[in-house]
N, C-alpha and C positions, 0 to 999 in steps of 0.2 A: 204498171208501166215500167218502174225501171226500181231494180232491188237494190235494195242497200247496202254500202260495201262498209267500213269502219274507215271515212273518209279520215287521212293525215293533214292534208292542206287543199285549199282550193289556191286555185291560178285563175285570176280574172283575165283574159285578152279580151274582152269584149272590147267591139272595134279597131281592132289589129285584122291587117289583113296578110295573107300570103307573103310570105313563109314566117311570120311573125308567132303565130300560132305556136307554130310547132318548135321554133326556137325556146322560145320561152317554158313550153315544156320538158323540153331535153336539158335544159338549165335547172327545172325545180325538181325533175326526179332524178337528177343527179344530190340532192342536197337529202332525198328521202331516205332511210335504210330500206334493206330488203322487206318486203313484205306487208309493205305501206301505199294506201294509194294518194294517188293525187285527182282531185278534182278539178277539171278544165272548163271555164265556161267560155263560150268566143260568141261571135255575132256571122263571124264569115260562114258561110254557107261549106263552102270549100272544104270547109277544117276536118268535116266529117270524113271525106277520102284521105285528106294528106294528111291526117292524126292515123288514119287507119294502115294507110301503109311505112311509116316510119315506123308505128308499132310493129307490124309487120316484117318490116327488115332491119327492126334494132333488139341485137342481144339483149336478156336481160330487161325486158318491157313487157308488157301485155295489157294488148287493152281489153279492159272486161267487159264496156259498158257503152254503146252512144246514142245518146236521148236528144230529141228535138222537142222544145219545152217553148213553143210559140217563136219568136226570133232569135232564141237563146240556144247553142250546140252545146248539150254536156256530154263531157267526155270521162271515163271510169280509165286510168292506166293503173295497173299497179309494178313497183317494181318487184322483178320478181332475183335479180342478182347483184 
């Protein structure tokens, strides 16, 4: 179901919602170096589109990975600059 990256840090939001998520993220992969990921786990359903398009339209990001793991959204970003 979902491959393994050489996870750096996880980020819990669970029960954060909109736009909390994705704040929170763009705070912890700015503290990561290049080529490290982050592990996101949230509860919002949401997170799955608006993790995907900020990865999406942000430099320097990519999301590798997004799993729905019963009520739980994990998310794979790594940074990539």
């Amino acid at each position: 179901m979902s491959a393994e990256f050489d996870i750096s840090q996880t980020l819990d939001v669970k029960g954060a919602s909109c736009p909390m998520p994705v704040v929170k993220t763009k705070q912890a992969i700015d503290d990561l170096a290049e080529g490290e990921v982050l592990e996101v786990l949230a509860t919002d359903s949401g997170s799955m589109s608006d993790l995907d398009g900020w990865a999406t339209g942000t430099d320097g990001v990519e999301l590798l990975e997004q799993v729905e793991d019963g009520d739980v959204y994990k998310h794979y970003v790594e940074k990539t600059a």
